[in-house]
N, C-alpha and C positions, 0 to 999 in steps of 0.2 A: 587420573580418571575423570575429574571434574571438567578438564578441556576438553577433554571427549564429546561429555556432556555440554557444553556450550556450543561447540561446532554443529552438533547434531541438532538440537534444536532451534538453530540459526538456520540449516538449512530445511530444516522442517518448517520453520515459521517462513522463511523465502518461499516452498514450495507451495503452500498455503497461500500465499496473497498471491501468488500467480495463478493460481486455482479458484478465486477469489476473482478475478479480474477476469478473467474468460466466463466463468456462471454470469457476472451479471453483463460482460457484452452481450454473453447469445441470448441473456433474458431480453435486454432492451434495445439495445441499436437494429437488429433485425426485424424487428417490432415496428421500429419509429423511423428507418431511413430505408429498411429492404434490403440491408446485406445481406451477404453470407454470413454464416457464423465463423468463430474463431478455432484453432487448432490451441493447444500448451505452448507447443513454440510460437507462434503468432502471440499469444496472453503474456509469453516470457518475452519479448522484444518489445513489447507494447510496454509491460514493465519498465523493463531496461530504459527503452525512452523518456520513459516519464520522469524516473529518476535523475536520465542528464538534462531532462529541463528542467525540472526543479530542485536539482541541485543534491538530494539526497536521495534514498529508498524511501517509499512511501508508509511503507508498513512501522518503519524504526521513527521518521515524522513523528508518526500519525500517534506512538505513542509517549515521547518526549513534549509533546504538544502543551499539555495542561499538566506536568509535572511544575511540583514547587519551585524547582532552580530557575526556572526557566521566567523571562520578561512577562511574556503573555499574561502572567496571572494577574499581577498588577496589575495591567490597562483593564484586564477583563470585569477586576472587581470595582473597578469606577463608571462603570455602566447603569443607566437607569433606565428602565424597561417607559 
């Protein structure tokens, strides 16, 4: 049952950042350049792109980011404002 549960909200949390990605295109690129706004499936290929340019999903990034395991934290805390 618990795979269940991780599937679903993998795809929930997918459908979210593409739902996420479209609100703030049609907030601001139509604002600042005069497009049109975006459709879900235009926001989910925009996604998808993004990801094979950089290499992952953005959403799963964006939150392994500033976790403990991870290098970043290090360099981060040798920073002086």
């Amino acid at each position: 049952m618990s795979v269940c549960y991780i599937i679903l909200f993998a795809l929930l949390f997918f459908i979210i950042n593409v739902f996420i990605i479209q609100i703030l295109w049609n907030y601001v690129v139509p604002c600042v350049f005069g497009v049109r706004p975006i459709t879900f499936l235009q926001a989910l290929a925009l996604y998808i792109l993004a990801s094979l340019l950089f290499g992952r999903f953005i959403g799963l990034e964006a939150l392994s980011l500033f976790s403990a395991s991870t290098p970043y934290r290090a360099n981060f805390s040798t920073f002086t404002p």
